[in-house]
Each structure stands twice: as C-alpha cells, then as structure tokens.
C-alpha positions in Angstrom: 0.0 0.0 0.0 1.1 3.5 -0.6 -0.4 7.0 -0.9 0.1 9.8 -3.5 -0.3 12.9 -1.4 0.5 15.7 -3.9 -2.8 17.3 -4.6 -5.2 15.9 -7.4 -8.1 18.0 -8.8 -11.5 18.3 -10.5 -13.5 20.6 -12.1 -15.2 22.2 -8.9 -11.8 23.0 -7.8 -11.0 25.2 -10.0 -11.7 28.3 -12.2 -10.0 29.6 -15.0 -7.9 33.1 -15.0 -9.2 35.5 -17.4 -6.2 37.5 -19.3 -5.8 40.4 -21.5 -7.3 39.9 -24.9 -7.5 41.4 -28.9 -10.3 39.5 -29.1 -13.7 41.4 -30.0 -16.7 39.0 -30.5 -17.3 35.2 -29.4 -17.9 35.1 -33.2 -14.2 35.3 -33.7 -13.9 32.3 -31.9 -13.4 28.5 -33.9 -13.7 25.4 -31.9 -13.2 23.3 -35.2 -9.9 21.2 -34.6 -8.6 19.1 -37.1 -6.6 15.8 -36.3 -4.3 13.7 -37.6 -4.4 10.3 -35.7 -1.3 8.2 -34.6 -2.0 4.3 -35.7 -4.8 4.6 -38.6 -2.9 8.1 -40.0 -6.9 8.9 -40.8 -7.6 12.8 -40.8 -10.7 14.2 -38.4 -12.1 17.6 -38.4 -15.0 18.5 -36.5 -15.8 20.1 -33.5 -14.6 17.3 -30.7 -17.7 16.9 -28.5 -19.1 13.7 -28.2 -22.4 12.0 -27.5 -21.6 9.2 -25.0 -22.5 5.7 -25.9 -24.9 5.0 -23.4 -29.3 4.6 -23.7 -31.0 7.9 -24.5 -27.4 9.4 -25.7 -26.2 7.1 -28.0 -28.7 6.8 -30.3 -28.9 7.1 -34.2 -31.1 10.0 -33.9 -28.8 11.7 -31.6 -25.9 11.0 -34.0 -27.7 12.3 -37.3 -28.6 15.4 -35.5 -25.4 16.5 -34.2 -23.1 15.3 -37.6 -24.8 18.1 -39.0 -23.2 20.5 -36.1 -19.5 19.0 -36.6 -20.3 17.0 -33.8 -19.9 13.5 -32.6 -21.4 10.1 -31.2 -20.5 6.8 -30.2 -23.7 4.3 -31.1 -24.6 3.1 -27.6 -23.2 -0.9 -27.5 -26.2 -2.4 -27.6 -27.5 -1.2 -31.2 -28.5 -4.6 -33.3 -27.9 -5.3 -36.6 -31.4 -4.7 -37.7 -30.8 -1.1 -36.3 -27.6 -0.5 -38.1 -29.2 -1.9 -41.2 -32.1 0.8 -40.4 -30.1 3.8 -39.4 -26.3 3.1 -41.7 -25.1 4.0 -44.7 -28.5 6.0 -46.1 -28.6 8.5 -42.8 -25.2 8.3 -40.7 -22.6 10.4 -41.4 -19.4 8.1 -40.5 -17.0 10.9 -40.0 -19.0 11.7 -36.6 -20.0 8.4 -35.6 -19.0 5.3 -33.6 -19.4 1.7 -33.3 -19.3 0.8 -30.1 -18.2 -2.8 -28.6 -17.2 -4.7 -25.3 -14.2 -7.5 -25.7 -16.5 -10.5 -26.1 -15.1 -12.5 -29.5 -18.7 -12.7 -30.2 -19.7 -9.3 -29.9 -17.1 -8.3 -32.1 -17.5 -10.8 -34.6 -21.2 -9.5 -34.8 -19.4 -5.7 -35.0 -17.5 -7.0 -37.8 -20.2 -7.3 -40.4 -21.9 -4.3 -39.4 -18.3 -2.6 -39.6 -18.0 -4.4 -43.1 -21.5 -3.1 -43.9 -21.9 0.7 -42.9 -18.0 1.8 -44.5 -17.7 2.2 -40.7 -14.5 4.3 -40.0 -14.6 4.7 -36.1 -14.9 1.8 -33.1 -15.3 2.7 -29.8 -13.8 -0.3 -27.6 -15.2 0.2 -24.3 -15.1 -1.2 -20.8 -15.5 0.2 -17.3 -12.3 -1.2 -16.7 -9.1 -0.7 -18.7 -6.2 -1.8 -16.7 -6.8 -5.8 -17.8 -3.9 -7.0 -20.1 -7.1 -8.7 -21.4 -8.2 -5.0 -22.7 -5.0 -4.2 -24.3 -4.3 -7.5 -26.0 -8.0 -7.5 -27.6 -7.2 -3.4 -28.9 -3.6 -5.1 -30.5 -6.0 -7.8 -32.2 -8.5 -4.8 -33.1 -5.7 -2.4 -34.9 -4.4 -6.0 -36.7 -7.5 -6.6 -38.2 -8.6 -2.8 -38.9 -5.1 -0.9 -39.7 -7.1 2.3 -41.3 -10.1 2.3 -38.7 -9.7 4.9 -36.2 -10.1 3.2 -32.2 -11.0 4.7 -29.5 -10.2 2.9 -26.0 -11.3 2.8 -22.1 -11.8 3.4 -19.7 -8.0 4.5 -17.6 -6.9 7.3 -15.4 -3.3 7.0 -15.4 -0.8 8.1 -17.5 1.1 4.8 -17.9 -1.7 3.2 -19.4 -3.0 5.9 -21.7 0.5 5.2 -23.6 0.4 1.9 -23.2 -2.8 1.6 -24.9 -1.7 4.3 -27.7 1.2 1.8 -28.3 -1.5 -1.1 -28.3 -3.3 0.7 -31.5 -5.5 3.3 -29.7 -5.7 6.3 -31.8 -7.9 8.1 -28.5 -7.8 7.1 -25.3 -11.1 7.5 -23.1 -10.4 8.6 -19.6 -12.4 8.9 -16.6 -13.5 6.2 -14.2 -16.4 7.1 -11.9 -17.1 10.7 -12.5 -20.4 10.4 -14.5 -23.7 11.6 -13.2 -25.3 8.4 -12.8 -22.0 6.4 -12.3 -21.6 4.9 -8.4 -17.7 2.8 -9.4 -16.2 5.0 -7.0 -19.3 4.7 -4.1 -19.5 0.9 -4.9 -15.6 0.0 -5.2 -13.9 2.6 -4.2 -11.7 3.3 -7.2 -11.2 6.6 -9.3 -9.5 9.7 -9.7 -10.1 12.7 -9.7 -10.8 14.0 -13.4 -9.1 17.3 -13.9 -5.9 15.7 -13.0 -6.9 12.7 -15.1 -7.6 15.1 -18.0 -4.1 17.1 -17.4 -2.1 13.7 -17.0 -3.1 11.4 -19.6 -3.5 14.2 -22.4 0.0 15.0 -21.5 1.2 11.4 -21.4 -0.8 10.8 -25.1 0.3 13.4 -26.6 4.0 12.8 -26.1 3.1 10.0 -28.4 1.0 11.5 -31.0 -2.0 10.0 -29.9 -5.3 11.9 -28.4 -7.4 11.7 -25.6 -11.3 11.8 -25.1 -12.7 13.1 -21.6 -15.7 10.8 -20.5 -17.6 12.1 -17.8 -18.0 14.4 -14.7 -19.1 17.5 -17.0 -22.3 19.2 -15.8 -22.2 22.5 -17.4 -20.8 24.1 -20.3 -17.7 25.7 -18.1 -16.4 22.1 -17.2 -16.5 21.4 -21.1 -14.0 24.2 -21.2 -12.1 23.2 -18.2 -11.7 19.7 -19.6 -10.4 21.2 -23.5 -8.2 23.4 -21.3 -6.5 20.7 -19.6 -5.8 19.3 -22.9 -8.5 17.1 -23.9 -8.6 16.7 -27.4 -12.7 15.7 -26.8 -15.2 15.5 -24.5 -18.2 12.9 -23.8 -21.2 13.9 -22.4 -23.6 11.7 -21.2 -26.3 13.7 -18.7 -26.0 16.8 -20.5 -27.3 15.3 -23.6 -29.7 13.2 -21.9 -33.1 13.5 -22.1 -33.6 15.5 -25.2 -36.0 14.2 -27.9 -33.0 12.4 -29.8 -32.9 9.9 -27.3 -35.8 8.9 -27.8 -37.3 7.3 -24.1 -40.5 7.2 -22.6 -42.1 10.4 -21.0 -43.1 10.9 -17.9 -45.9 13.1 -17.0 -45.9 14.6 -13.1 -48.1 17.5 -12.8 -47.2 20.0 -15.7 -43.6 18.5 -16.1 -42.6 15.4 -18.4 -39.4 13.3 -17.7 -37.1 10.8 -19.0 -35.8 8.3 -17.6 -31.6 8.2 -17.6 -29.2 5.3 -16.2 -25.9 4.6 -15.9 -24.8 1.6 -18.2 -23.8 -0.4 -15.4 -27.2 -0.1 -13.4 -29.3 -2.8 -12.2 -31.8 -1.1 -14.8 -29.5 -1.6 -18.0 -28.2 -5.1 -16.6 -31.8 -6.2 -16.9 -32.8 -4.4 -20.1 -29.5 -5.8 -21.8 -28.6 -8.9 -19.8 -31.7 -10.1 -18.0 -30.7 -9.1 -14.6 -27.7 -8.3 -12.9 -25.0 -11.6 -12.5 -24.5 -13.3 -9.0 -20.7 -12.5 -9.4 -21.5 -8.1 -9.7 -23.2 -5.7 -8.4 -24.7 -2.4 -9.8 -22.4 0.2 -10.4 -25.1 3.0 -11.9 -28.3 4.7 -10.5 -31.4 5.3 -12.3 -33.0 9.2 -12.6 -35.5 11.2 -14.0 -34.6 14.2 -15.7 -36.7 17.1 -17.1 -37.6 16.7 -20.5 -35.0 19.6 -22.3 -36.7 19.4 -26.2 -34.2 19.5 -29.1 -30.8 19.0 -28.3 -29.6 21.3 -30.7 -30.4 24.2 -27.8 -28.5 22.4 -25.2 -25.6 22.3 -27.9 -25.2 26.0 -28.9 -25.5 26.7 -25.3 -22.7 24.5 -24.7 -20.6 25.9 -28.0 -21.7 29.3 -26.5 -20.3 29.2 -23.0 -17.0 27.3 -24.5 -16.4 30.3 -27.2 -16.7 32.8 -24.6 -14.1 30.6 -22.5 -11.8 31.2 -25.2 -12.5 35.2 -25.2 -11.8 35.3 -21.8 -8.4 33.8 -22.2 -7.6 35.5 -26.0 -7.7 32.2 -27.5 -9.0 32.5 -31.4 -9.3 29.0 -31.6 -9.9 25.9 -29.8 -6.5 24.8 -30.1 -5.3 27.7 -28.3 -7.0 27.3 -25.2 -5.0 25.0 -23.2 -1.6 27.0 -24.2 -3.8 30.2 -23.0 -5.0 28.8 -19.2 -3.9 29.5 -16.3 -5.8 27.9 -13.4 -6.6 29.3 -9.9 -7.5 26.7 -7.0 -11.2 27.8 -5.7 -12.7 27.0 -2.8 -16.3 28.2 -4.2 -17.2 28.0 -8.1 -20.5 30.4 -8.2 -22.8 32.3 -5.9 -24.8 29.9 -4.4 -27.9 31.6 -3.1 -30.5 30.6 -6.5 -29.0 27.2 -6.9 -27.4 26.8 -10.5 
C-alpha cells in the first residue's frame, strides 16, 4: 500500500484566470480542430464533442442530428444489426459516428459485419475497466484486423496506461472512471481519480506519443466542457448533458405539468436487466437510475454549450480551440459560483 499525497483536482476546484485579450466578438472564436491520428494516419475535423455511448445518448437519432453540427457520437453498444441496417449508410454520417463494442469474441465478430456493412471508420472499444492486459491485448488484435479504422479505447486514469494503450493501436484514449452523473464505481468499489488531474495527466502522457485523448464524464455544465479542453483534452463525452432531449428517444413521464425521461448509468441494475436479463450473482450495480426534465431539441442544449466554450476562449484571448489550453492558467477555488439561487 502506498499513498500519493500531492494534490489531485477536479472541475469544482478550479476556475480559469481571465487574461488580456485582442479578441472582440465570441464570433471570432473557432472550436473546429482538425486531427491527424497516430496508428490509422486517418484525418478528423469537426468540433470534438461527443455523445456518450450510453441509452438515451447514443442513439442514431442523436448521432444524425449532431453530424450536421460537426459533432460526434458513439452508437450506444447495444445497437443490433437490424438497427444499423435501419439507421447506416442511407442517414449516418461516419466521420462523426461510432461503433461501439465490449471485448466479447462474439460481440465483435457481430461488430464485424456491421463494420464491413456501414464503410464504418470509427470503433469505440469500451469497458469500465481498462487496466486488464485482457483489454489491451484484444485493442492489439483490433488495430491487426482494422489498420485504417480509427479506435478509440477505455476506460484509464493514469498516465502509464494511456501510452500503453496508444502503443497497443488506440488512436484516442477514453479517460475517466467514476465521475459520471449516474455512475456509483467510486461509491460501490472505491476506485477513481479525480478527473481534472486525469484530464491534465493522460493528455499529456498521449500526446508525447502523437496520440489523443477523449474526456468521458464528470461535465455538468458548459464551463467544465472548457475546463476539460483546457487541460488538454482533445474531446469530450457527455452523457447527462445530452440526456433527455427528444433524440434519445425514451419514454415520457408526465408529473403535474412537467414530463421526464428516464436516464441510467450503463452499469445499473436497470441496464443489466434491459441488456442482460438481470444483474450476475458474481456483480453488483455500479449505476443509479434518474428522471430528468424533459430539455426538447438538443440542438439548444448544444449551442449553449458551443456558447459558453467560445466565450471561455474570449476570456483567455484564445482565437481557436487549439489555443485554449496554451492560453489557461488555473486558480484553486474554494467556491465556483454564488450559491444563493442554486445553479
């Protein structure tokens, strides 16, 4: 047993110090970025926000919508072939949209045709754990059979095995483990890290190597979007801020003069029995299950989000996306915002 006792960070703890700036408008501001990944040598440009692969987020709805904003999403794992067949090559554009798949051999044999199918260029290998030489041995097999795919990998914390995956074939490396908003890994087990310092680490550790990094989870408002691009994230995933929008489809529920959706963590008891039949007698549930206000189009909840981000980048005299992390300085808060009208 040992202890790291140098201080590690996350978004609350922090705010970001505004500097002198020749900037005029937010209009000025581009948070296009373009990329040119490590393994598959495939060029991306878009804006690098992300729809998280998870029910009500990851859908095909949610991923034709935000293509045509330069934005991203990972296809929630559980997507059939029927649906793929459905949703594919007529309506998806594949520049901005994932596959996503576990490590089972038959899961991704069963990924493999719909890969071969859709022209798919993106897939999203996730687990909740990514520290298994299990993990990194099935992303080697995964850049051996798709050398020109981009893969994205996760979940890891650490610097050591960001690069270790980047050397494995990952192109972007997800990070986070336990920050989401209806995520209980670090209530039930007892494992994570705190993400800002996550962010700042592995970015750093990943792009030493030429590869990329994608922050996934523990954003809950548009100013932790830019605190995780200013750390050095070259995306972020979102998962409760793009829930419960009409694109992720859902039941509503009516109480009184409100409607709400229903929004789990994929590890829940609720997504164990949707998916799996029930939860395993060797796990436990690592997700909660909430109702969230109905929000309408998610195309509000995005130029909100592009909004706050731009003005970020006026604050700091960044033109560009790319320039924000060179142009932060953080300050150590105690406090974020007045907290008399709850945000």
């Amino acid at each position: 047993m040992r202890i790291i006792n140098e201080v590690k960070l996350d978004y609350k703890d922090v705010l970001i110090q505004p500097k002198r700036s020749t900037l005029k408008s937010r209009s000025e501001v581009s948070l296009r970025r373009d990329y040119i990944f490590r393994n598959s040598q495939n060029a991306w440009s878009g804006i690098p926000i992300m729809a998280a692969n998870m029910d009500g987020v990851g859908t095909f709805q949610m991923a034709q919508t935000l293509s045509s904003m330069g934005l991203f999403t990972c296809i929630t794992k559980h997507s059939s072939s029927e649906d793929w067949s459905t949703h594919g090559k007529s309506s998806l554009n594949t520049n901005y949209t994932s596959i996503s798949i576990g490590t089972s051999l038959k899961e991704y044999e069963r990924a493999k045709k719909i890969i071969q199918d859709n022209n798919l260029k993106w897939i999203c290998i996730d687990v909740a754990n990514g520290y298994s030489e299990h993990f990194v041995d099935f992303v080697r097999t995964v850049r051996k059979d798709y050398p020109r795919v981009n893969i994205i990998a996760g979940n890891v914390v650490t610097a050591d095995m960001t690069q270790e995956l980047i050397l494995a074939g990952a192109d972007v490396v997800k990070v986070g483990i336990g920050p989401g908003s209806v995520c209980t890994t670090r209530i039930q087990t007892g494992v994570g890290y705190p993400q800002l310092s996550a962010v700042i680490e592995c970015a750093d550790a990943a792009h030493g190597l030429g590869g990329h990094v994608i922050v996934d989870g523990g954003c809950v408002c548009a100013g932790d979007v830019a605190k995780a691009f200013a750390a050095g994230a070259d995306f972020v995933m979102l998962g409760g801020m793009f829930a419960g929008h009409d694109e992720g489809g859902g039941t509503l529920i009516s109480r009184g003069s409100k409607k709400y959706v229903q929004f789990y963590g994929m590890s829940s008891d609720t997504a164990m029995i949707k998916h799996n039949g029930g939860v395993a007698d060797y796990r436990s549930s690592e997700g909660r299950t909430v109702e969230i206000l109905h929000k309408g189009r998610v195309e509000n909840t995005v130029r909100d989000i592009l909004g706050g981000v731009r003005s970020t980048c006026t604050y700091v005299g960044a033109s560009t996306l790319k320039q924000l992390s060179k142009c932060t300085t953080f300050v150590r808060c105690n406090q974020q915002f007045n907290p008399v009208f709850s945000y």
